[in-house]
LODREN-104940 format. One line per 10 residues: for each residue x, y, z of N, C-alpha, C. Coordinates in steps of 0.05 Angstrom, whole numbers, always signed. Example, Ala and Ser with C-alpha at 12.3 -4.5 7.8 and 13.67 -1.06 7.14 Angstrom:
BEGIN
+264 -114 +156 +246 -90 +156 +264 -66 +156  +257 -45 +142 +273 -21 +143 +258 +1 +157;
// end
This chain:
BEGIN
+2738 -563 +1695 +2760 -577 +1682 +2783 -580 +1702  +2784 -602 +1703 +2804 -611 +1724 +2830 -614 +1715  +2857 -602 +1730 +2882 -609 +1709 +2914 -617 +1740  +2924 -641 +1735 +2934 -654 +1757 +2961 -653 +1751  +2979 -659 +1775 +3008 -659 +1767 +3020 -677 +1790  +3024 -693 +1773 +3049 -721 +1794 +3072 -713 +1805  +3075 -720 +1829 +3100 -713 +1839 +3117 -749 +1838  +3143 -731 +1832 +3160 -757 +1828 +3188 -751 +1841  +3197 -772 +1855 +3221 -766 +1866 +3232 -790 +1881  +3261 -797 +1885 +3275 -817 +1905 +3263 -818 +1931;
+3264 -827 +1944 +3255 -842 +1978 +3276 -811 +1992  +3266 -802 +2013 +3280 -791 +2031 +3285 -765 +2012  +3273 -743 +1993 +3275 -730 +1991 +3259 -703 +1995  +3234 -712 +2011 +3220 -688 +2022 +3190 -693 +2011  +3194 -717 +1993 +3164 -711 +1973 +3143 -715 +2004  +3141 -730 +2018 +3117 -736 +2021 +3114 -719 +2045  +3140 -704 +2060 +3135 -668 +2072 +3115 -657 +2057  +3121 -653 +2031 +3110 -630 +2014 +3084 -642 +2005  +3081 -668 +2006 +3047 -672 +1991 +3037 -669 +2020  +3043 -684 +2045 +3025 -675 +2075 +3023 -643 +2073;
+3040 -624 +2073 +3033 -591 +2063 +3005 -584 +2050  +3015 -596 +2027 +2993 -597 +2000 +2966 -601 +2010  +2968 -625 +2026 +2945 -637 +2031 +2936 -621 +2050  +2944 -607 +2075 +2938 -593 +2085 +2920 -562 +2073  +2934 -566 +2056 +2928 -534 +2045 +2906 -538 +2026  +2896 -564 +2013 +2875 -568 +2000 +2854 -551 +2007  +2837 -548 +1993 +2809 -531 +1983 +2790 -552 +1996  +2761 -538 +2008 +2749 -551 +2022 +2732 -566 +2004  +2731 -592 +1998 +2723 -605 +1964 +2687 -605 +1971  +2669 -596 +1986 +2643 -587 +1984 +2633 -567 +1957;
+2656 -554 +1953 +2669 -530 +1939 +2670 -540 +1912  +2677 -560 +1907 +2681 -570 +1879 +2667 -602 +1875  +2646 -596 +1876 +2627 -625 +1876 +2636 -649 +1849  +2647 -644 +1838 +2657 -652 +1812 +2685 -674 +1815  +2694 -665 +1841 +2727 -669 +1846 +2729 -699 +1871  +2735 -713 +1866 +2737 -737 +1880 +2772 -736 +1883  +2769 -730 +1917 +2788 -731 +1928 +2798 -762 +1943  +2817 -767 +1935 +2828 -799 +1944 +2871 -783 +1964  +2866 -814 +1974 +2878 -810 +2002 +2908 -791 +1984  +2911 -803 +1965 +2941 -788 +1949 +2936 -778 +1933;
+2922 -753 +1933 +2912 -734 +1918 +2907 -698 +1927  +2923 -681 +1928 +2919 -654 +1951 +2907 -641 +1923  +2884 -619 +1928 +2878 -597 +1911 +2877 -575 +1927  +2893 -571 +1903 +2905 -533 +1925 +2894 -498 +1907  +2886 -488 +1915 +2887 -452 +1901 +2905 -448 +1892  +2894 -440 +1869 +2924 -432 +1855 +2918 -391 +1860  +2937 -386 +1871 +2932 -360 +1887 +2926 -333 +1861  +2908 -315 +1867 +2894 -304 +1847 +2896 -263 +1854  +2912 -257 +1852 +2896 -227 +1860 +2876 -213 +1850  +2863 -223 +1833 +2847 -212 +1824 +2813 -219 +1833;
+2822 -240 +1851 +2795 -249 +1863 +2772 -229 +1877  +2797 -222 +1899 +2782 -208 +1918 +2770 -183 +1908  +2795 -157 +1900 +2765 -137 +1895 +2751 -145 +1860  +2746 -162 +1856 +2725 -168 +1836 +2701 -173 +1851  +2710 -189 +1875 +2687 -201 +1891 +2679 -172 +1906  +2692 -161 +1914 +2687 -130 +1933 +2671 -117 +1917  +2676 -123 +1887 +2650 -97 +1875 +2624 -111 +1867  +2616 -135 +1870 +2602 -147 +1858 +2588 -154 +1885  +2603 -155 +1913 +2586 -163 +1930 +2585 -189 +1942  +2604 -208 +1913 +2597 -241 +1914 +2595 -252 +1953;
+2576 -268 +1954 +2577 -281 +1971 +2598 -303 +1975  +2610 -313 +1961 +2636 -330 +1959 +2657 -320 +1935  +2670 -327 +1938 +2703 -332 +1917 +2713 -360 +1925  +2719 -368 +1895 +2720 -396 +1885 +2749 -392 +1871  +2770 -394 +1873 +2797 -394 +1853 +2800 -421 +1836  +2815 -414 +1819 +2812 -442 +1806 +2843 -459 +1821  +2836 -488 +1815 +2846 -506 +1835 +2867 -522 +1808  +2885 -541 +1822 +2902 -559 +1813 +2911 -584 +1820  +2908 -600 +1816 +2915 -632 +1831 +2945 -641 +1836  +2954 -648 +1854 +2973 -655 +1861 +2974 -685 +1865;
+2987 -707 +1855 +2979 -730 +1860 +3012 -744 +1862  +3004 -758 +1884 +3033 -766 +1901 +3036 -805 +1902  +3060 -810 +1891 +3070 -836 +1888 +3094 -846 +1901  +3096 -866 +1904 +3119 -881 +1920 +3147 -871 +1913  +3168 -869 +1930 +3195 -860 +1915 +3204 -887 +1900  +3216 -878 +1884 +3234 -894 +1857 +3259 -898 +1875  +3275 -922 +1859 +3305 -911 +1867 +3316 -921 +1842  +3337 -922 +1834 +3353 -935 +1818 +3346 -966 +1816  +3348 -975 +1785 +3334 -1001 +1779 +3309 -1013 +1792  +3293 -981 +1790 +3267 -987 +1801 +3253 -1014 +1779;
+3263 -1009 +1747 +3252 -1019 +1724 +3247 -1053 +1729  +3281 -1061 +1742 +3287 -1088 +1743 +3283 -1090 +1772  +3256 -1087 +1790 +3246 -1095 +1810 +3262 -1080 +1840  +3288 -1062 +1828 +3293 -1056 +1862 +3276 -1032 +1876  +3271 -1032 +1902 +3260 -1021 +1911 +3237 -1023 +1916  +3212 -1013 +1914 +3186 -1022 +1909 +3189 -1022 +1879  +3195 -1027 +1863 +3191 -1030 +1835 +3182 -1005 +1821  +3167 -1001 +1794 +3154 -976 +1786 +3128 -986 +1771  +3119 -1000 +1787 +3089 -1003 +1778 +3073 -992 +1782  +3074 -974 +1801 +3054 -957 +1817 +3063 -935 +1797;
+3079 -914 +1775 +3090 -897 +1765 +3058 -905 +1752  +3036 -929 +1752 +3011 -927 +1722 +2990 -910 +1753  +2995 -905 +1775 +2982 -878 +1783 +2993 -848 +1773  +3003 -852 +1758 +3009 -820 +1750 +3000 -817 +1713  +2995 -842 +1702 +2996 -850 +1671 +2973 -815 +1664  +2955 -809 +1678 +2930 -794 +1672 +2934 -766 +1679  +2957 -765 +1699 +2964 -737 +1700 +2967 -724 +1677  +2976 -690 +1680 +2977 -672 +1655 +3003 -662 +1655  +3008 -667 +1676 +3047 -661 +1681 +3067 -674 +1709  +3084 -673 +1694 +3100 -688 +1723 +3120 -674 +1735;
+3120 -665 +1768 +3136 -653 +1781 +3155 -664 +1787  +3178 -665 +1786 +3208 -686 +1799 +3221 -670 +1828  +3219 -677 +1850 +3225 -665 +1869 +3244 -681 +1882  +3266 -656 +1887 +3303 -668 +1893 +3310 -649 +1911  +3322 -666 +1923 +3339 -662 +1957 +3358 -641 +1951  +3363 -620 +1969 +3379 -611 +1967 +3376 -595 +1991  +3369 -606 +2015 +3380 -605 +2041 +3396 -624 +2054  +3417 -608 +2077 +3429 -620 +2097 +3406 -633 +2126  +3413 -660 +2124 +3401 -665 +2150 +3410 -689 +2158  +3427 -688 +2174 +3438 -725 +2183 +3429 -744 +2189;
+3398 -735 +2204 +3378 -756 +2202 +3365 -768 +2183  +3364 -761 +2158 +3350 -764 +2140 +3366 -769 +2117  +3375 -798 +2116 +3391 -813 +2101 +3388 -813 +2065  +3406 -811 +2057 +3396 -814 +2022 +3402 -835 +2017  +3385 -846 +1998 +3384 -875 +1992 +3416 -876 +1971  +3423 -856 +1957 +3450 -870 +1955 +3470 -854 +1964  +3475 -855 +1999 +3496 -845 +2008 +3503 -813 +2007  +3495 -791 +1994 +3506 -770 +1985 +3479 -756 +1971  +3482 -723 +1973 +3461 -718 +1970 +3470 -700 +1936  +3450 -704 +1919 +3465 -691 +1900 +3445 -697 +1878;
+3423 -674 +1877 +3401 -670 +1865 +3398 -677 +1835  +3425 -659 +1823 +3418 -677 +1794 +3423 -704 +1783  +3436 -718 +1798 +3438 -748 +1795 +3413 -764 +1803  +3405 -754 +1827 +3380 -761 +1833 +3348 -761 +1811  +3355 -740 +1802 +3340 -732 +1776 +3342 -746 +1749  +3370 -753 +1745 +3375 -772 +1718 +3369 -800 +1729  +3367 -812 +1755 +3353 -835 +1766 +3327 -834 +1758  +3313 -814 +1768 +3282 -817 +1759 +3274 -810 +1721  +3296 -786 +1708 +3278 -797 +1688 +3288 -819 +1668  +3316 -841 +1687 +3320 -871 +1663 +3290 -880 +1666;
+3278 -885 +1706 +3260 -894 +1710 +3238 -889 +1689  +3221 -875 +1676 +3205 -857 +1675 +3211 -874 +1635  +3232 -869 +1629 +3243 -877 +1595 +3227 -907 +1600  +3240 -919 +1615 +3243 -950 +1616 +3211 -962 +1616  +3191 -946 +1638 +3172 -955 +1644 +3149 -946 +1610  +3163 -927 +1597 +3150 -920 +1571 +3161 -935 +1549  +3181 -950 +1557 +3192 -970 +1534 +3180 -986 +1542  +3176 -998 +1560 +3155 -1026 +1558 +3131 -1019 +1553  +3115 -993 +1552 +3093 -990 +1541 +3096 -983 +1511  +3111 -970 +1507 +3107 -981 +1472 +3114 -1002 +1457;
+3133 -1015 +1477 +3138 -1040 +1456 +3117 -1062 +1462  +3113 -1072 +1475 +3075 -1078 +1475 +3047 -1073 +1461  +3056 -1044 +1465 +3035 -1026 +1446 +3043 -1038 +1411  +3068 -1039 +1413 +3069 -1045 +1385 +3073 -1073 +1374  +3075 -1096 +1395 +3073 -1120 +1384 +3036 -1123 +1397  +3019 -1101 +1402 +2997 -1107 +1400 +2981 -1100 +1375  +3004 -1079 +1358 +2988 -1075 +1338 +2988 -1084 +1309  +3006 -1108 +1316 +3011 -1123 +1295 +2994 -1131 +1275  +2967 -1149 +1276 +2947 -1157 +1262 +2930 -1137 +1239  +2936 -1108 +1265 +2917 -1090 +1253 +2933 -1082 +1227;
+2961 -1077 +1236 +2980 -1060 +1214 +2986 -1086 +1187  +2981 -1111 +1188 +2982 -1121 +1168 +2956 -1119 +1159  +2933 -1119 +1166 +2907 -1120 +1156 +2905 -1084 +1129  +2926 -1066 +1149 +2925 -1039 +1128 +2900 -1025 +1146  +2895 -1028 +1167 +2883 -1005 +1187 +2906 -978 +1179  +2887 -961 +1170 +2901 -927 +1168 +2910 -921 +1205  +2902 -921 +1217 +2908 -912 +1242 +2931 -930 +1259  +2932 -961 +1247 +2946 -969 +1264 +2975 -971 +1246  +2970 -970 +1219 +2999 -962 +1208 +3012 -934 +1215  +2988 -906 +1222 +2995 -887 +1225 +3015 -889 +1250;
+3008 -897 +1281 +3020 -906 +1299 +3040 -918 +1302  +3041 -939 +1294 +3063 -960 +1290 +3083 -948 +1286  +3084 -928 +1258 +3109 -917 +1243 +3115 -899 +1271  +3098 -881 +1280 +3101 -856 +1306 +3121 -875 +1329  +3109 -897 +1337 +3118 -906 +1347 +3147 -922 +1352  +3151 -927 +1322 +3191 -940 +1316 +3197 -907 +1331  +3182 -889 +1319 +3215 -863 +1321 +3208 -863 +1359  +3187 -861 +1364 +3190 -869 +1397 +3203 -879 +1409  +3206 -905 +1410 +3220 -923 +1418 +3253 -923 +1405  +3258 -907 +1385 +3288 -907 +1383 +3299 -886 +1394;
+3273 -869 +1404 +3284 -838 +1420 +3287 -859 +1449  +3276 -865 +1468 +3274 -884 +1486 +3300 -894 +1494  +3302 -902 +1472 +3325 -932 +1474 +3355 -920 +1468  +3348 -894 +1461 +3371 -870 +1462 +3374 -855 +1490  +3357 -865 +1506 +3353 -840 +1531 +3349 -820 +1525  +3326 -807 +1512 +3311 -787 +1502 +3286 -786 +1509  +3270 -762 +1519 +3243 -769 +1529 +3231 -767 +1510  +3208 -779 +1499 +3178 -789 +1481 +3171 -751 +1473  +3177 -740 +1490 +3160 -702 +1478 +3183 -697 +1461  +3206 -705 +1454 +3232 -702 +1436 +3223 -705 +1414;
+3204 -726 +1413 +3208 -733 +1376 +3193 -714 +1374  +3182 -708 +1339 +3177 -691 +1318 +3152 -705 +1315  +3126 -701 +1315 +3099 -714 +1309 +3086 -692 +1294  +3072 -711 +1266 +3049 -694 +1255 +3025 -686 +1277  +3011 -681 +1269 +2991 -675 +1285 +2967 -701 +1292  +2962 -712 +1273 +2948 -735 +1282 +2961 -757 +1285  +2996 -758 +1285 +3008 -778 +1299 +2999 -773 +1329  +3010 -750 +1329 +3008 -737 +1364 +2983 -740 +1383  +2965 -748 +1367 +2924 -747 +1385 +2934 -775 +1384  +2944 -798 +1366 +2945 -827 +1365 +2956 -831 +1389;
+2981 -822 +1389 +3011 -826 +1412 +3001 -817 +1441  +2992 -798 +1438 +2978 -785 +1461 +2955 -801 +1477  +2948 -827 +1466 +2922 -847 +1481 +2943 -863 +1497  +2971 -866 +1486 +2986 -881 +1507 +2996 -862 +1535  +2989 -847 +1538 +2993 -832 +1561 +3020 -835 +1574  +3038 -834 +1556 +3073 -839 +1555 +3081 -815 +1583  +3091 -830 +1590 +3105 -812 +1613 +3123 -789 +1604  +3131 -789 +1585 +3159 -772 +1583 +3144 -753 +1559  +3120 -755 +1557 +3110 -734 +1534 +3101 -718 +1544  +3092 -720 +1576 +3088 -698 +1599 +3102 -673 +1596;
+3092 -652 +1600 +3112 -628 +1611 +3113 -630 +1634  +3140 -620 +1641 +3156 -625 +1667 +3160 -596 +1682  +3166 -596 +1702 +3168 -582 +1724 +3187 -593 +1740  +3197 -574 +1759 +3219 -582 +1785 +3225 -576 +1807  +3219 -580 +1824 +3219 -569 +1857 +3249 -577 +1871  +3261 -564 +1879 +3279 -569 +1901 +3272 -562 +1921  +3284 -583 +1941 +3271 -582 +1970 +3305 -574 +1987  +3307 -551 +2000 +3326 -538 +2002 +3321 -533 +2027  +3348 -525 +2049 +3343 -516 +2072 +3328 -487 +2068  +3320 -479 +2093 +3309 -465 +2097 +3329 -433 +2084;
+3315 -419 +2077 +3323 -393 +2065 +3348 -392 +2032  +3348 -412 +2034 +3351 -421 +1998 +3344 -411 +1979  +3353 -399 +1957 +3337 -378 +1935 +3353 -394 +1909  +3341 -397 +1889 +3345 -404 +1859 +3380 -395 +1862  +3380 -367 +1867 +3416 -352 +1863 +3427 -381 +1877  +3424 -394 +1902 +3443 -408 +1917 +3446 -433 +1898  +3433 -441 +1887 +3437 -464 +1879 +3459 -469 +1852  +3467 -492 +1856 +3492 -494 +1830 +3485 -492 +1803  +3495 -481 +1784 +3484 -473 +1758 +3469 -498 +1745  +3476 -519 +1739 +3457 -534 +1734 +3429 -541 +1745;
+3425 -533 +1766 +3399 -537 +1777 +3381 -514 +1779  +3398 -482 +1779 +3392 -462 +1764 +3376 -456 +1732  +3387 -474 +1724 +3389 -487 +1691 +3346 -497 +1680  +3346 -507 +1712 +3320 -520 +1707 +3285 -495 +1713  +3303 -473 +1731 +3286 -458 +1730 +3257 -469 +1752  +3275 -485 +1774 +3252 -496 +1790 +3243 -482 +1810  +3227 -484 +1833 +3200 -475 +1851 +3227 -488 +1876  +3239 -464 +1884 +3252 -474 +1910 +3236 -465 +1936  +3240 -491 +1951 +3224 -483 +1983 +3233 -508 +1989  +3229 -498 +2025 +3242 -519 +2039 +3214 -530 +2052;
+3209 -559 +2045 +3175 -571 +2055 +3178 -576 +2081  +3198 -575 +2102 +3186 -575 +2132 +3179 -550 +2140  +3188 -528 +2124 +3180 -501 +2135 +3143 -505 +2117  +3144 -506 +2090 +3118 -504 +2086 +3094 -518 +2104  +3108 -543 +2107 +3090 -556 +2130 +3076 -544 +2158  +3099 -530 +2167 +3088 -510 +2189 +3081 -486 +2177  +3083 -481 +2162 +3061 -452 +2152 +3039 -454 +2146  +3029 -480 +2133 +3003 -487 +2130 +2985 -484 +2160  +3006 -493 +2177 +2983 -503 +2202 +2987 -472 +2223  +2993 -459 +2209 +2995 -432 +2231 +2974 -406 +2223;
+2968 -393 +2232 +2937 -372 +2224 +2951 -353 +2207  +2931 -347 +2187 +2938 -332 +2165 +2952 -307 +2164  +2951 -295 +2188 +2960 -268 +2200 +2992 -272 +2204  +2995 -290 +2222 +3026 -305 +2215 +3039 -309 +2197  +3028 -322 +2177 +3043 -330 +2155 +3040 -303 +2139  +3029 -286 +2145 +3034 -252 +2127 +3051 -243 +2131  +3045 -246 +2166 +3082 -229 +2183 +3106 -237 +2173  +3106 -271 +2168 +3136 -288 +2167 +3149 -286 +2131  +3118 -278 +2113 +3128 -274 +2091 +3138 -246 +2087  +3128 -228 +2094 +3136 -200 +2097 +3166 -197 +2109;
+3172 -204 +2128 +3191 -207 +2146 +3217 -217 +2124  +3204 -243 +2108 +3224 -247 +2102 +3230 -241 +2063  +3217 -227 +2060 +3216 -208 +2036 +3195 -219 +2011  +3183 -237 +2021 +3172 -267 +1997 +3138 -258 +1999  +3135 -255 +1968 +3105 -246 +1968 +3090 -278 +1965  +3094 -298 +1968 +3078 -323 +1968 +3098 -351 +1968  +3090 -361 +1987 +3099 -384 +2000 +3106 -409 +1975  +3123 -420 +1986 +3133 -447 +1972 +3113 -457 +1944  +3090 -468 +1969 +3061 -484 +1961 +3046 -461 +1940  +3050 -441 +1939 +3033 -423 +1920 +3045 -414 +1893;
+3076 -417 +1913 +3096 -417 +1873 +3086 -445 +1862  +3092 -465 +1878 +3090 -492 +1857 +3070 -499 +1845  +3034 -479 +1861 +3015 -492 +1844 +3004 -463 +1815  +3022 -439 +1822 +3028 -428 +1804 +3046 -433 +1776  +3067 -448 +1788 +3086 -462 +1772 +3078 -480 +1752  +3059 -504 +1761 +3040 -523 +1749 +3023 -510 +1735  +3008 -490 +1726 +2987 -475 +1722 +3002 -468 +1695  +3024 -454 +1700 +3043 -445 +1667 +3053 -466 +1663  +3062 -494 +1672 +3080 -511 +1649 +3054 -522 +1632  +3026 -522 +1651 +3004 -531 +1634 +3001 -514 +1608;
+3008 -488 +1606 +3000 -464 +1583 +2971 -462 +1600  +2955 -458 +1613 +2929 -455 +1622 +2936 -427 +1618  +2913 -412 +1616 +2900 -381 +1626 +2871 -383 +1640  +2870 -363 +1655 +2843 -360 +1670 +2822 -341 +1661  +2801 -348 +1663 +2774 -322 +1657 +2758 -326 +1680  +2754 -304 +1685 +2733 -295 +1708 +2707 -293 +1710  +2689 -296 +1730 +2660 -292 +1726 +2663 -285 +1753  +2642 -272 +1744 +2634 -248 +1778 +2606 -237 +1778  +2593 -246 +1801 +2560 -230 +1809 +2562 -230 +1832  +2541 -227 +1844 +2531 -235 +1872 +2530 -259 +1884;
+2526 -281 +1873 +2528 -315 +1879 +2563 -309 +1887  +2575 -306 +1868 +2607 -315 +1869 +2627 -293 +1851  +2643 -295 +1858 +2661 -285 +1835 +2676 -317 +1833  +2697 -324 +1819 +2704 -343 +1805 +2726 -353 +1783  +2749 -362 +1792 +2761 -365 +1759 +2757 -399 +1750  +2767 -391 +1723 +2764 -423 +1714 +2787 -416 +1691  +2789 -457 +1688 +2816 -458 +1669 +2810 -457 +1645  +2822 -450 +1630 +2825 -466 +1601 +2854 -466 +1597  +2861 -479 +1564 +2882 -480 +1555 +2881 -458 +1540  +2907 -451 +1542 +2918 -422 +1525 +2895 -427 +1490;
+2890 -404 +1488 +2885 -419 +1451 +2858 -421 +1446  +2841 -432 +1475 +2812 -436 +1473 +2797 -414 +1464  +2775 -413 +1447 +2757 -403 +1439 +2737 -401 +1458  +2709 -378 +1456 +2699 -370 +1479 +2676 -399 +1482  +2668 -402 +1456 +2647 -440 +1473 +2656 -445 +1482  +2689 -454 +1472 +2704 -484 +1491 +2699 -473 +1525  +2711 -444 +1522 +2714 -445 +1554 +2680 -441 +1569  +2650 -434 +1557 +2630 -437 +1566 +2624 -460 +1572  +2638 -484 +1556 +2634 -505 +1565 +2651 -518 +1588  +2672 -492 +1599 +2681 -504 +1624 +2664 -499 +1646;
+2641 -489 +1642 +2614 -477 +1664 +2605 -493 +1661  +2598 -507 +1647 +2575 -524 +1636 +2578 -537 +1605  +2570 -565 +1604 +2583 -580 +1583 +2564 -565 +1553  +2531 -561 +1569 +2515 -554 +1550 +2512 -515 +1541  +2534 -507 +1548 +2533 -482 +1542 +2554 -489 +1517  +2563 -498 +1501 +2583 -502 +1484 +2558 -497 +1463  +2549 -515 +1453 +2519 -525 +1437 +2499 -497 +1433  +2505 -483 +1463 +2485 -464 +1466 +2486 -430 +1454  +2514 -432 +1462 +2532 -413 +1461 +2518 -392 +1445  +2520 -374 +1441 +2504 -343 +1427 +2521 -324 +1429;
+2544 -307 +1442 +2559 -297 +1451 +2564 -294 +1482  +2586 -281 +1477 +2602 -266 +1502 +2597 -242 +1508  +2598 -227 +1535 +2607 -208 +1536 +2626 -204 +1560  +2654 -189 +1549 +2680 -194 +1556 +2691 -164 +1560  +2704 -161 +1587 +2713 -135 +1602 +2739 -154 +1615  +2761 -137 +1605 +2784 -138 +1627 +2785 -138 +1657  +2789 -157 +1663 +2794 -150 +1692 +2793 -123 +1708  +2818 -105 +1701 +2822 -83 +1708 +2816 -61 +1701  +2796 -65 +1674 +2782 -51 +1660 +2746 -49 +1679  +2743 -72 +1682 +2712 -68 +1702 +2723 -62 +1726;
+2737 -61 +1744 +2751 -50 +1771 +2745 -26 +1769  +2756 -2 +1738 +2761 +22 +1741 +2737 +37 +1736  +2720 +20 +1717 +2692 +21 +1716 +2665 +21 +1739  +2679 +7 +1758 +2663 +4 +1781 +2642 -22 +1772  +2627 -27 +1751 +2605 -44 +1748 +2611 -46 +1722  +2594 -70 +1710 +2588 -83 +1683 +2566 -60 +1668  +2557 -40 +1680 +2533 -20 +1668 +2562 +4 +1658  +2582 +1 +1690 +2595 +26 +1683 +2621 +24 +1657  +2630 -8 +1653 +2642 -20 +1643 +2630 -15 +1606  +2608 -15 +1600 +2589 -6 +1574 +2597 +19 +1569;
+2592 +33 +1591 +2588 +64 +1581 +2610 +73 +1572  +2629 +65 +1582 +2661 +77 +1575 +2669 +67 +1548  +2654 +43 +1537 +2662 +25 +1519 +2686 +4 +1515  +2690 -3 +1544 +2707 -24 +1547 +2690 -54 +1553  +2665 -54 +1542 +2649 -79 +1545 +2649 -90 +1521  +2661 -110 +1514 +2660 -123 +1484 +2644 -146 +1483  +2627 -147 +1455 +2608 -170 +1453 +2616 -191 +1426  +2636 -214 +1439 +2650 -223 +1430 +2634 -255 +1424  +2646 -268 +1387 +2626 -289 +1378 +2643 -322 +1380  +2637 -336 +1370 +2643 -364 +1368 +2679 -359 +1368;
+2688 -348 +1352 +2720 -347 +1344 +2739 -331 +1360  +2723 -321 +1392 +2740 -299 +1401 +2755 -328 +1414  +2788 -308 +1410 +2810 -327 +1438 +2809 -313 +1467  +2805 -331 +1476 +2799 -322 +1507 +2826 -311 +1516  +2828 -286 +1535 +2853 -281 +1536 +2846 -281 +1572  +2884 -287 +1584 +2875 -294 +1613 +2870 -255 +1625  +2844 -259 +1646 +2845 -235 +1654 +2820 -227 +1648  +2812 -241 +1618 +2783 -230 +1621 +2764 -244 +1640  +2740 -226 +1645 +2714 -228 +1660 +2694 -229 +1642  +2676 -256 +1635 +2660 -252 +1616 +2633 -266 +1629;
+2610 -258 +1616 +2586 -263 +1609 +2572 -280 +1592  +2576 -304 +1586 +2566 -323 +1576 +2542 -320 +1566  +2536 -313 +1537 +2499 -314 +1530 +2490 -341 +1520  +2471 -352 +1527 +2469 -383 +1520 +2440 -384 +1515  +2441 -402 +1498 +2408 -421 +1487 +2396 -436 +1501  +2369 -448 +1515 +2372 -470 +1518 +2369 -500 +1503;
// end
């Protein structure tokens, strides 16, 4: 299960430092046969401690972490809507993402001009999301002089919409993002085929001189709770040997680099949790959404283990560690044999029993 996150931001604020990083730091895609990597697209590890000694007791010949998409677009600028700049047509490469990152300047550098004169991150930010409103108001109001015929004919689904859609478009036309309004539940699966930009969960990166911490920044940008790093330093960390970048993080008190907060960061605005599988082939995590039940997530192994499904058997993470093995994990009685309705919780290590 693949889950992606758009980066969005003005011209000259570091984005495309930080996706060359990204891209650097990508996962070797042999690794994930499933994943079609295109030129503006980085998939990165989302960094795991629990990989390694799972894999140390099991022996695995590989470890596999679970991954996240990064997908990178042109900068916006102001009245991108009414054609300035490159326009925002290219914003329908991000329509399929699962969340959108907004990444804002907030370094000194004289060479590196801001497109409007002055550098000043949250203005920059209320630029991109008018952009972002505007490009979703012309998709629903379209959407809804497309659904004209149907909603006089008395289609249940396209009256259902339609109505979802006035309160849309008057949240819009208020400068309010589309995840604001209040939706039943099957308004929300309807609304949700328009792949509205602003119904995204959001995220925030500042791109900050070097040694910058959340404390430095002015309360409002504090406010947002974003992934600070400075992307010319990530850039050269990527390309330096791993031993280095241990020394330089130690050194400088930081248990994980820029690039490993943000695809950590992406991972929780998704709500995802992880479950583990571990043998000799591999140890392994994989995603689900918070909430999933144990098929849904067998069917993140395989589409036909859902269908197949028979049970689980499910050990804590740190519970088979102390156990030493899945034999020693039984004896103690920390091995549970869990049915169709267990919620997967992040952390477990399970066993998939399946039909064919």
């Amino acid at each position: 299960m693949s889950f992606s996150v758009g980066l969005v931001g003005l011209p000259n604020v570091g984005k495309s430092t930080l996706f060359q990083a990204l891209t650097k730091k990508q996962v070797a895609a042999e690794n994930y046969p499933f994943c079609t990597i295109d030129p503006n697209v980085g998939v990165v590890a989302v960094p795991d401690e629990r990989l390694a000694p799972l894999a140390a007791m099991s022996k695995s010949a590989r470890i596999l972490p679970t991954t996240i998409e990064f997908v990178d677009i042109a900068g916006l600028v102001k009245g991108a809507h009414k054609g300035e700049g490159l326009g925002n047509a290219f914003l329908s490469h991000i329509r399929e993402v699962d969340a959108i990152c907004h990444v804002m300047r907030h370094f000194s550098d004289p060479d590196v001009t801001h497109v409007d004169g002055h550098v000043d991150a949250l203005a920059d930010l209320d630029v991109i999301g008018v952009e972002l409103i505007m490009a979703d108001l012309k998709t629903v109001t379209q959407r809804r002089v497309g659904l004209g015929k149907k909603v006089k004919s008395g289609d249940k689904e396209a009256v259902l919409l339609a109505a979802a859609l006035v309160r849309v478009q008057a949240a819009l036309e208020a400068g309010k993002a589309a995840r604001e309004v209040m939706f039943e539940e099957d308004e929300r699966l309807l609304v949700a085929q328009l792949q509205l930009l602003t119904m995204k969960p959001v995220m925030h990166v500042v791109n900050a001189d070097e040694g910058v911490a959340v404390a430095d920044l002015p309360e409002g940008l504090r406010a947002l709770r974003p992934v600070v790093m400075c992307a010319k330093l990530e850039a050269e960390l990527v390309g330096m040997p791993a031993v280095e970048v241990k020394e330089y993080l130690e050194a400088s008190g930081i248990t994980l680099t820029g690039l490993d907060q943000l695809a950590v960061a992406g991972y929780r605005v998704l709500d995802l949790i992880t479950f583990l599988t571990t043998g000799v082939t591999e140890t392994r995590a994989w995603t689900v959404r918070r909430g999933a039940c144990a098929p849904e997530a067998a069917g993140v192994i395989h589409t036909d283990f859902i269908k197949g499904f028979i049970r689980a058997e499910v050990v804590f993470w740190r519970d088979l560690l102390a156990a030493g093995s899945w034999a020693g994990a039984r004896d103690v009685g920390k091995l549970r044999t869990e049915g169709k309705d267990y919620v997967m919780q992040d952390g477990d290590v399970v066993d998939f029993k399946v039909g064919v």
